[in-house]
N, C-alpha and C positions, 0 to 999 in steps of 0.2 A: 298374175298382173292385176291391178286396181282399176278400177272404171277410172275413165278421166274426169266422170261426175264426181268423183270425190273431191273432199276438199285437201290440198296438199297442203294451203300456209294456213297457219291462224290468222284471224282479223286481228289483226292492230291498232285499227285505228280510231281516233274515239269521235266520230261526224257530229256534224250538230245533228243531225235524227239517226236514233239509232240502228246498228246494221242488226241482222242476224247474224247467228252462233254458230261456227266452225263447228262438229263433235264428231266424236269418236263412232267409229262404225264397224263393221262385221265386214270379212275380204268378200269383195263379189268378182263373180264368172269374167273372166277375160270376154272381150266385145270386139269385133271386127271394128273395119275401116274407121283407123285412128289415121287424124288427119295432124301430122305430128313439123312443126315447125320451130327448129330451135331462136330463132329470130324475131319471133312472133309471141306479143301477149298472152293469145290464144291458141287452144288446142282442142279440137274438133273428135269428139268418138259416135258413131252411128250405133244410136242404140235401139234401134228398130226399122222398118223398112221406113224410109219418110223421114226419118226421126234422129235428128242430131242434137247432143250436150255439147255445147261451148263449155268448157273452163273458163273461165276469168283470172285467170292466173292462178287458179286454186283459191280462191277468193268466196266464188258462186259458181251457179250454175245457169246459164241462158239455153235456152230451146231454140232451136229451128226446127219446125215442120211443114212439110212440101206436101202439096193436096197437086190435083195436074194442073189449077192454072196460076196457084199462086202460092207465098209462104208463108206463114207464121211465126214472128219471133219472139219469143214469150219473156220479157225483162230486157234488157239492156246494159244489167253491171253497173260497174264503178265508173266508167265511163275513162277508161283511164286510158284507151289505147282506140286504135280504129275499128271500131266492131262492124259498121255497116261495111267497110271495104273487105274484112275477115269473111263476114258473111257471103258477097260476091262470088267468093273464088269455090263456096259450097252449091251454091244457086242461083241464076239470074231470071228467075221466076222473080216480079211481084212482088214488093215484100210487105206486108200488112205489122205493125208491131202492138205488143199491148204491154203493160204493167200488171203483172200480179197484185203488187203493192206499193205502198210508194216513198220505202225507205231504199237511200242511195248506193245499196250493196246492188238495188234490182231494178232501180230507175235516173242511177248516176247519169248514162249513156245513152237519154232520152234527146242531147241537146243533137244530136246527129241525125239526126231524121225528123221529119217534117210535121208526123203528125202522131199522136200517140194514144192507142184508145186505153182507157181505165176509170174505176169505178169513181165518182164523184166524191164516195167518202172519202179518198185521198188524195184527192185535187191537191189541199192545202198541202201536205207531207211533199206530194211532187214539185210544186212551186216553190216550196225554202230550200230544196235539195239542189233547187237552180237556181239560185241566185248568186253573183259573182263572188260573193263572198265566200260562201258555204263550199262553191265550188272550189275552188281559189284554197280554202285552208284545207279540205278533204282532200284532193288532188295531191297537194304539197305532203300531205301525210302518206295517201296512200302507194305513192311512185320512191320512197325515200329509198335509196338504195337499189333501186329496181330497173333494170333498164330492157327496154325490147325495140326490136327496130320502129314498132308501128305503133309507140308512146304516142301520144295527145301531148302538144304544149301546154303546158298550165293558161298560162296569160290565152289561147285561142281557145281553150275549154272554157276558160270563164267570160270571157268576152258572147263564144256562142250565142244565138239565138235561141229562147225556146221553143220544142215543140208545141205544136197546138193538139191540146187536149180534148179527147172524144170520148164522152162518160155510155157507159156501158150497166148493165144489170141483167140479172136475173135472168136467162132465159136466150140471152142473146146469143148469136150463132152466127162462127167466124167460119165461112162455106168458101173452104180454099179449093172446091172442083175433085168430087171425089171421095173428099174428105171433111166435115165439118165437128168444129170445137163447142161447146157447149159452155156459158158461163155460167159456176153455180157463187152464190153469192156467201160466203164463209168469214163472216168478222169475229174477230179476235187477238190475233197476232196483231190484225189493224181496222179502223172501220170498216176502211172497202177493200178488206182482203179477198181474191177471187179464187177459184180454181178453174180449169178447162176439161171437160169431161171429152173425149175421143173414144165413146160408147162402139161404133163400130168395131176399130183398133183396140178395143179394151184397155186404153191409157187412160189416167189421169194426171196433170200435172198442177203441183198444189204450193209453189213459192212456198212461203214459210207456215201452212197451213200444216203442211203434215211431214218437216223432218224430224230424225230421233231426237233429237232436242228443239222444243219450240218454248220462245221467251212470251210468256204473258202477263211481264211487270214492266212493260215501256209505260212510260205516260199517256200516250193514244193508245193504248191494248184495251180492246173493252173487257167488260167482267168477264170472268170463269167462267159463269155458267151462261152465258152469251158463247164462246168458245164451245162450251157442252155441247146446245145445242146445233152449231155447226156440225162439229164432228158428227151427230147422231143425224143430220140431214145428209148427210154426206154419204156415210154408210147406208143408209136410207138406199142408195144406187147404186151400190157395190158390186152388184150383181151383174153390173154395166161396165166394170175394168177389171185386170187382175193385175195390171201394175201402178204405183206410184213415182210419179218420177218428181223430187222434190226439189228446194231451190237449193239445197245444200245437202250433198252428201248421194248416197248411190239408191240407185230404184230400189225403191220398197215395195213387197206383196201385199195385195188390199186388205190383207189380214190384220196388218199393222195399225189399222183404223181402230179394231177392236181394241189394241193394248194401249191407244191414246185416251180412246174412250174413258176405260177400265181406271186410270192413272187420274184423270181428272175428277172423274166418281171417288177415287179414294183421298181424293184433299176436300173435294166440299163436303164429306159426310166424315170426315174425320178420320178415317183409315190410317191417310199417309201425313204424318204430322209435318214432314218439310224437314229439309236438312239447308243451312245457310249457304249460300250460293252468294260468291261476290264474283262482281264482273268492273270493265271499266265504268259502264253501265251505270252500275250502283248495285246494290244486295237487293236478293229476294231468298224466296226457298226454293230448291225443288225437291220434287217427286218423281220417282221410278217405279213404272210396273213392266217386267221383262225387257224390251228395248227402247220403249218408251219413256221421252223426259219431260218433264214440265218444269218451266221454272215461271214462279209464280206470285203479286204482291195479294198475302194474306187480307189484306182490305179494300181489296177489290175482287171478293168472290160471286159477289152478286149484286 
């Protein structure tokens, strides 16, 4: 059986900021307490003690984790069905929410909750992802054919309220009682792309920082070698998790850091020449070393 982290649909839909990359992955280990609802946008698998993957319809992947006095929910999706009510019926601890990043595969579902913490360098990405219009024709793409009992109306998703925004960096520590997360600060995929280190747990969870295919030819993606040296801070602390749980696709071994590394070292030194990669997106190149992917705009390597 497939993790329900995986991703089941392809993205479709072309948002005015761009999502991340559905891809291809390797089978992983069947996982207990799958929280399985055929009526329901969402489906819940427990993939550690504490530690729940939401599905997003097969879209993305959203985080719950449960510390003893409160929880953490890492992204918020497409926003396209009820997430905060979905989440309830997991936990009524608390619930603290943040942004990895703040393109609307991971920060659609921010309009539902009150307050949202995340890095300031993607304040601006969160704010156009919510504006009535943005929502209004993303929504309309992303529900086309799709129906769950616990949909979001278009017209009340974009009417919504926004959350109020609470900028975060470097250092900061979400202390859910028990348990505390750790922000490391990773730009690349996006300025204020984050990660959560759970050094105790040996978790990290890294939104688009570290799936097997990571896009870094959006127009916000900083350079390559900005990306480089995330990655190489990152691994810097490896010695502090042994899994990856990413925003798309099934947990990764923190070994997986090295063949990101490896793949990006071999496009800036000319190794991996790039093979054409079009998407709705637009074209770039990518690069593979083992199960890592890079896709990447050649004039923006540094």
């Amino acid at each position: 059986m497939k993790s329900l982290c995986a991703p089941i649909l392809a993205l479709e839909t072309a948002l005015l900021i761009l999502l991340g990359i559905a891809q291809a992955q390797a089978p992983a280990p069947a996982l207990p307490s799958i929280k399985k609802n055929a009526e329901s946008w969402f489906q819940a698998t427990k993939v550690a003690e504490g530690v729940w993957c939401i599905s997003d319809n097969g879209s993305d992947n959203i985080y719950l984790v449960e510390g003893e006095k409160n929880a953490l929910l890492i992204d918020t999706g497409l926003g396209a069905a009820k997430l905060s009510d979905f989440v309830k019926t997991i936990t009524q601890k608390p619930l603290v929410v943040v942004n990895t990043h703040g393109h609307p595969d991971h920060a659609g579902g921010n309009y539902q909750f009150k307050a949202i913490y995340a890095h300031s360098a993607d304040f601006a990405s969160i704010k156009q992802s919510g504006t009535k219009e943005s929502r209004t024709k993303s929504l309309a793409s992303m529900v086309q054919g799709k129906t769950a009992q616990d949909m979001v109306a278009i017209e009340e998703a974009a009417n919504a309220r926004d959350a109020e925004l609470m900028p975060i960096k470097a250092g900061f520590l979400f202390d859910l009682g028990g348990r505390k997360l750790e922000v490391i600060e990773t730009p690349g995929h996006t300025p204020g792309e984050i990660v959560l280190l759970d050094s105790k747990n040996r978790q990290v969870f890294t939104g688009d920082n570290s799936n097997m295919m990571v896009w870094l030819f959006l127009p916000t993606s900083s350079p390559l070698e900005t990306y480089l040296q995330s990655l190489k801070s990152l691994a810097q602390r490896a010695n502090e998790f042994n899994t990856i749980y990413p925003g798309h696709g099934s947990p990764l071994p923190s070994s997986f850091l090295a063949e990101q590394i490896k793949c990006v070292e071999d496009i800036l030194d000319g190794t991996c020449k790039g093979e054409e990669f079009k998407t709705f997106a637009g074209s770039s190149l990518l690069c593979r070393y083992k199960t890592a992917m890079v896709a990447y705009n050649p004039n923006n390597l540094h």
